[in-house]
Backbone as a chain_set.jsonl record, in Angstrom:
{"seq": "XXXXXXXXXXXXXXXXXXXXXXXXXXXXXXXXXXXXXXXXXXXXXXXXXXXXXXXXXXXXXXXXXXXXXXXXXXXXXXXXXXXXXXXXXXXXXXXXXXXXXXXXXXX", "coords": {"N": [[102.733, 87.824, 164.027], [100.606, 87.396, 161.225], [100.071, 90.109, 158.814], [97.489, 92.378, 158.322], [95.944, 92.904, 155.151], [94.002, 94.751, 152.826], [92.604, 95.87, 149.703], [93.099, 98.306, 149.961], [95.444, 98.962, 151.209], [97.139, 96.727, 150.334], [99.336, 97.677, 147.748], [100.913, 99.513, 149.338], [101.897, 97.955, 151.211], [102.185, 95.276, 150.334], [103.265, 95.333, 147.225], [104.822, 97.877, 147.286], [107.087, 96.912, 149.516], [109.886, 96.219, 150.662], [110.814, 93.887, 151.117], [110.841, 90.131, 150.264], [107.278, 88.669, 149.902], [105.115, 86.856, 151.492], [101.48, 86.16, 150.607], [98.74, 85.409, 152.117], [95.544, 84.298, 150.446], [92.338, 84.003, 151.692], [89.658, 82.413, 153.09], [86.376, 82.678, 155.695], [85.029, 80.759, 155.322], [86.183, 78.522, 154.071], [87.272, 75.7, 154.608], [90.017, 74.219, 154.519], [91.753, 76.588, 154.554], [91.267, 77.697, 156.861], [92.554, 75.665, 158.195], [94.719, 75.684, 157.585], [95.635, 78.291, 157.985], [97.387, 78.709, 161.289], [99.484, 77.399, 160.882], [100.336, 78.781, 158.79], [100.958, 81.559, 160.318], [102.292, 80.967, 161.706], [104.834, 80.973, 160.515], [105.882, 83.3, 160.686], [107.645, 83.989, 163.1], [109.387, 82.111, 161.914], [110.915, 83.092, 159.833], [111.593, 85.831, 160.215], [112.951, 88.869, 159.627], [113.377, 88.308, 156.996], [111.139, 87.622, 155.514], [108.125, 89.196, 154.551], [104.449, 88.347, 155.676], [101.428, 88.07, 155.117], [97.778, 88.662, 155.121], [94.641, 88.097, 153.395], [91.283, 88.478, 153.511], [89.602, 87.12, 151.195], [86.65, 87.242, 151.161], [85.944, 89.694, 151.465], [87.085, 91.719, 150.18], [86.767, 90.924, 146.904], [86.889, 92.585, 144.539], [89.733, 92.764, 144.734], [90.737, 90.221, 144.209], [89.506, 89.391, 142.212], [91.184, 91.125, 140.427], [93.415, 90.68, 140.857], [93.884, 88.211, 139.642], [92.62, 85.452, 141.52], [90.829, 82.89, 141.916], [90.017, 80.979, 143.513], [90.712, 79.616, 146.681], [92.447, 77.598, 149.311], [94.636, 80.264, 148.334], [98.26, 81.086, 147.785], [100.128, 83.722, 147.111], [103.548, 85.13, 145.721], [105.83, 87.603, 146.112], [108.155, 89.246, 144.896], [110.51, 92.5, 145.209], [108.441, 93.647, 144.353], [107.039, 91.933, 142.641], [104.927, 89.66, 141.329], [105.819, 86.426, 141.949], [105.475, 83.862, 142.188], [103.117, 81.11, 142.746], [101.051, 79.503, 144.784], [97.544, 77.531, 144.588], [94.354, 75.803, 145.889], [92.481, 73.064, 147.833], [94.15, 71.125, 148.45], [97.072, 71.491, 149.538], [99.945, 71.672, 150.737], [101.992, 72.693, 153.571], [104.866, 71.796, 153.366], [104.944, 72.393, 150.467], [104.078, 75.374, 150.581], [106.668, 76.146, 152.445], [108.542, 75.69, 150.271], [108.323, 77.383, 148.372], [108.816, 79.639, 149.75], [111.379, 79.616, 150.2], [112.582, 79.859, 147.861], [112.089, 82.325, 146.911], [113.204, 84.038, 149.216], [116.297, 83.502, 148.969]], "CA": [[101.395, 87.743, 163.464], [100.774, 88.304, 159.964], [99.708, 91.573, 158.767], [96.242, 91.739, 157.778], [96.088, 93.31, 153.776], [93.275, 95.282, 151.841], [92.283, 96.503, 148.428], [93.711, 99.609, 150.148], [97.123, 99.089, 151.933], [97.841, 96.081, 148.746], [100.15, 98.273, 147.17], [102.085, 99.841, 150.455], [102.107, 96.091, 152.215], [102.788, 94.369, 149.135], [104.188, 95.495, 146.003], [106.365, 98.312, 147.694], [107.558, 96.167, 150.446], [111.711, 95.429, 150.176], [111.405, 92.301, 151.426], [109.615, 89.323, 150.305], [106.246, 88.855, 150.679], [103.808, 86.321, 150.896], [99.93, 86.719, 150.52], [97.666, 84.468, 152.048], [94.103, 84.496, 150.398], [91.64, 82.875, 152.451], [88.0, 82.822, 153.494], [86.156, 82.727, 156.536], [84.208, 79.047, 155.041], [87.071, 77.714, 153.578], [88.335, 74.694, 155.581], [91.494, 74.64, 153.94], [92.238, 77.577, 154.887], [91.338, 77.963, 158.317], [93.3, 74.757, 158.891], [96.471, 76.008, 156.813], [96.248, 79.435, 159.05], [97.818, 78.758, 162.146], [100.824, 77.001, 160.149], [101.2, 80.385, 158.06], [100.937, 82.299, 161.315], [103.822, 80.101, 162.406], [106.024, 81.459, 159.61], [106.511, 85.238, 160.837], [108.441, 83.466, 164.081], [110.297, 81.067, 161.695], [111.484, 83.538, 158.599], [111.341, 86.773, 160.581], [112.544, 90.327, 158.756], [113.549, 88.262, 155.723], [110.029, 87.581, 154.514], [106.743, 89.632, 155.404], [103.745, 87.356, 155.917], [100.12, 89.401, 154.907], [96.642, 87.903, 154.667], [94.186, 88.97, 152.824], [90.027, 87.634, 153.365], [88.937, 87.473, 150.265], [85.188, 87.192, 150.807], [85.863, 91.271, 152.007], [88.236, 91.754, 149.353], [86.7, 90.801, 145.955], [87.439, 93.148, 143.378], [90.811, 92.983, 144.322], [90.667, 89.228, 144.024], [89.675, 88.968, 140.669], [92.429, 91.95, 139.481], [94.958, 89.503, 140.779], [93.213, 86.346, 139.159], [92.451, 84.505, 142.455], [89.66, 82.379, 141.289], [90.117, 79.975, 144.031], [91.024, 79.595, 148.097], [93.052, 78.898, 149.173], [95.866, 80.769, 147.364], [99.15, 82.086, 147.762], [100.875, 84.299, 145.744], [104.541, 85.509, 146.542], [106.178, 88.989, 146.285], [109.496, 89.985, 145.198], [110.804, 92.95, 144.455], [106.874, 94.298, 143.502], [106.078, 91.472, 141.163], [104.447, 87.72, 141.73], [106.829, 85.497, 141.283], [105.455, 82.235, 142.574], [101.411, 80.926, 142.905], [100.089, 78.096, 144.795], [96.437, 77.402, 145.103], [94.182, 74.757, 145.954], [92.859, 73.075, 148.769], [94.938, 69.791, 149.226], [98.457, 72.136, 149.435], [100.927, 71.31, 152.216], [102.847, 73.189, 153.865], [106.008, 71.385, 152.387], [105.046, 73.405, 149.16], [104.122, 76.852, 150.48], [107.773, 75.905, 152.501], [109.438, 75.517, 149.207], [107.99, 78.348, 147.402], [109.058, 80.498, 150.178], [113.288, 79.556, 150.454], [113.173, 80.211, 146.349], [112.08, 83.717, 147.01], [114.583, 84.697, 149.984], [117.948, 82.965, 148.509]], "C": [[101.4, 88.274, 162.026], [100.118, 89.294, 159.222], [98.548, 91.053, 157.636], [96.068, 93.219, 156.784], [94.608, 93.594, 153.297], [93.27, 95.457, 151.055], [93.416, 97.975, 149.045], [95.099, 99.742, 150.353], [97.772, 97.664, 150.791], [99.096, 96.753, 147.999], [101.014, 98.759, 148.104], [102.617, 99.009, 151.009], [103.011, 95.498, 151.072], [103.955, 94.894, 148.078], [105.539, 96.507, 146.393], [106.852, 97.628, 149.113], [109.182, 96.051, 149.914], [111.937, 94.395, 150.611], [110.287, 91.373, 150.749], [108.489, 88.946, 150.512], [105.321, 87.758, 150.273], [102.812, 86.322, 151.366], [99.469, 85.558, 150.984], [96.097, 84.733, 151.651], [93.662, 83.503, 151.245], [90.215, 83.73, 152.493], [87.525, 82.161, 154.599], [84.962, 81.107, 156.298], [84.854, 78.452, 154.576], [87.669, 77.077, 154.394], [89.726, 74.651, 155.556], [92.427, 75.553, 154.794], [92.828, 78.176, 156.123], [92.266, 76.696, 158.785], [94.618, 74.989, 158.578], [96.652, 77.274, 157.902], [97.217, 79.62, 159.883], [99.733, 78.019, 161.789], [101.608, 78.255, 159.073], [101.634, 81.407, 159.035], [102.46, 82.206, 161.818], [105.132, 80.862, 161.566], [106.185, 82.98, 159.981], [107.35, 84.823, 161.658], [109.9, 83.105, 163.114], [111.388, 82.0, 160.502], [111.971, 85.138, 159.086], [111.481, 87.855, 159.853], [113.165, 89.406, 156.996], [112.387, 87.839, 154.814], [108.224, 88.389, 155.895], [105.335, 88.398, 154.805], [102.466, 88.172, 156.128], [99.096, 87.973, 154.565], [95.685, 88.787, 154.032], [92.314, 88.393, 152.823], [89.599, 88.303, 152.003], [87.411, 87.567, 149.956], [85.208, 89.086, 151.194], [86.835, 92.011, 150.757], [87.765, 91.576, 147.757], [87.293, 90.901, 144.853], [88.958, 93.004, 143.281], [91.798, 91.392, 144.236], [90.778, 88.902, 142.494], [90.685, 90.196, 140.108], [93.503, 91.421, 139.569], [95.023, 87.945, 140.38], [93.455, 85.286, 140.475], [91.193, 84.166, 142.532], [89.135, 81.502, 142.615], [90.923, 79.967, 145.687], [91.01, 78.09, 148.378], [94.363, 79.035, 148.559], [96.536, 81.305, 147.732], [99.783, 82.627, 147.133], [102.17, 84.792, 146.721], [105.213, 86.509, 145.689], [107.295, 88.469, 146.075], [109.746, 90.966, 144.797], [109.384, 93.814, 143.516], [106.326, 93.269, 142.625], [105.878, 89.923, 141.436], [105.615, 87.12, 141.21], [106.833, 83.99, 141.19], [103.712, 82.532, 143.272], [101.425, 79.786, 143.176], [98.476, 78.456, 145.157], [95.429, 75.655, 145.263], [93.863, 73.893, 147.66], [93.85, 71.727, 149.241], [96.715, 70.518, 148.987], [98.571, 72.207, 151.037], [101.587, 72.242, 152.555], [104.485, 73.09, 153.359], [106.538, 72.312, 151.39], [105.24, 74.774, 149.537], [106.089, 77.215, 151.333], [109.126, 76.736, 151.392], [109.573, 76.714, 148.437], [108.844, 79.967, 148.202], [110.871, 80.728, 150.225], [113.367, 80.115, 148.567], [113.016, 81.788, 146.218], [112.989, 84.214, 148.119], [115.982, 84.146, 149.588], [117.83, 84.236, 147.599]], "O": [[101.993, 89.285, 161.65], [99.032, 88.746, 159.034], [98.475, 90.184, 156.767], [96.044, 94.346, 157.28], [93.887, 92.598, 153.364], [94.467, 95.306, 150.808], [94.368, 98.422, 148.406], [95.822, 100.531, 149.745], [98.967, 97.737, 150.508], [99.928, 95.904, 147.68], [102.17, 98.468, 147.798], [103.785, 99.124, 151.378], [104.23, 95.335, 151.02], [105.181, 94.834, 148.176], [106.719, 96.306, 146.109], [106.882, 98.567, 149.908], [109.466, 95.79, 148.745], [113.046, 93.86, 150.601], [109.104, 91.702, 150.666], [108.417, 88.737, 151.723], [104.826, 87.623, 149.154], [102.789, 86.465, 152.588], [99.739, 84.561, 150.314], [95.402, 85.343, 152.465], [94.244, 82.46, 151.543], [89.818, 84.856, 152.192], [88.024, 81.051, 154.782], [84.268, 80.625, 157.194], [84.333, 77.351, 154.399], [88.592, 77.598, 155.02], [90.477, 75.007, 156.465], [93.441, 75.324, 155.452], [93.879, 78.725, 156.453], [92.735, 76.829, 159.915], [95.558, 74.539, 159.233], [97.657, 77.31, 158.613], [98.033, 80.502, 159.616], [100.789, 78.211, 162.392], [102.767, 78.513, 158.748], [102.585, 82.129, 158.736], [103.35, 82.989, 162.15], [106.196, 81.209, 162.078], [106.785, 83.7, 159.183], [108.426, 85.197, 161.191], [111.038, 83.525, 163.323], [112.542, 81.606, 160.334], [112.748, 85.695, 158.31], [110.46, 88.2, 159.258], [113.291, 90.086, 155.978], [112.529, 87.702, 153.599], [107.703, 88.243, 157.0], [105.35, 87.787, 153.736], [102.346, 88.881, 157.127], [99.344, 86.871, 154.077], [95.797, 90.013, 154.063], [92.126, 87.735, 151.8], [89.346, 89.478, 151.738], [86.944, 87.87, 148.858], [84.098, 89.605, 151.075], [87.094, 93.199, 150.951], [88.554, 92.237, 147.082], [87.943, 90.074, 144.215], [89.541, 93.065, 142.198], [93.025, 91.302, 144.207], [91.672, 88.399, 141.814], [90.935, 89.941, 138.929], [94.439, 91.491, 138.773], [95.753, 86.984, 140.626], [94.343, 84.434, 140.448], [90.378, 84.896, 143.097], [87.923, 81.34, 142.759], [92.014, 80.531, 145.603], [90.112, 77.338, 147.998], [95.095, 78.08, 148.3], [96.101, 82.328, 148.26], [100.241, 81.92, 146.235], [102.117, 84.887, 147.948], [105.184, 86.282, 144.479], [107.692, 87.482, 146.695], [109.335, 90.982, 143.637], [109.399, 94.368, 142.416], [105.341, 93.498, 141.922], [106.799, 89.165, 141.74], [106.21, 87.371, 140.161], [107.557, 83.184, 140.605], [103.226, 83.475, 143.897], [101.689, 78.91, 142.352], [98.159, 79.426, 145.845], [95.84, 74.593, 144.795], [94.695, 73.985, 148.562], [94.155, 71.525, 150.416], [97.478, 69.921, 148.226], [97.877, 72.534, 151.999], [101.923, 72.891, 151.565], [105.179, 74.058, 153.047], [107.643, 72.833, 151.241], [106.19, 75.433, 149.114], [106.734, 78.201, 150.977], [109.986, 77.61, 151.495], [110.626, 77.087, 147.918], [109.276, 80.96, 147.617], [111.45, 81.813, 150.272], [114.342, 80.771, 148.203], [113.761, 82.433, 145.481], [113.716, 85.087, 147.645], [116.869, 84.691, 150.246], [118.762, 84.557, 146.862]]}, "num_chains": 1, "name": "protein.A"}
C-alpha cells in the first residue's frame, strides 16, 4: 500500500528517504486520479524496497502544493537522492509513462 504523505512527514517520507520515491498528488474529485490509483497502488507489489510509493491529497495539503509548484492533478513528481528529478502531470497520462519515469530513477 502506498504510504499516505503530509505537509508534515514530506521531508522524513520523501526527501530523506534512501530509496526512490514517487509522489502521487491527487484529489478526492479528480477522475484521473481516482482511476490512475489502483494502478499506482499496484506498483508497491511490482517495484518493492527499490522504490517507495507515497500519496499525497492535495485538496488537504495545499500550501505544500503550491511550495512544490503542483498547479495541477494529477501529478507525479519523483525522488532521488532528496531532489525531484522527474514530473509528470496531467490528466490523459498512462501508466506506460509514470512506468518509464520510474525504471530511469532505480537503474
Amino acid at each position: 500500500m502506498a504510504i499516505e504523505v503530509n505537509a508534515d512527514s514530506f521531508e522524513k517520507e520523501v526527501v530523506q528517504s534512501e530509496v526512490p520515491v514517487l509522489v502521487d498528488f491527487w484529489g478526492p474529485q479528480c477522475a484521473p486520479c481516482l482511476a490512475l490509483m489502483p494502478h499506482v497502488e499496484g506498483l508497491v507489489g511490482k517495484y518493492g524496497a527499490k522504490l517507495k510509493i507515497s500519496k499525497i491529497d492535495a485538496s488537504k495539503n495545499r500550501r505544500l502544493c503550491l511550495n512544490l509548484k503542483v498547479f495541477g492533478l494529477p501529478t507525479f513528481l519523483f525522488y532521488k537522492n532528496g531532489k525531484e528529478v522527474d514530473r509528470l502531470t496531467g490528466g490523459d497520462l498512462k501508466m506506460d509513462d509514470i512506468e518509464a519515469s520510474i525504471k530511469k530513477i532505480i537503474e
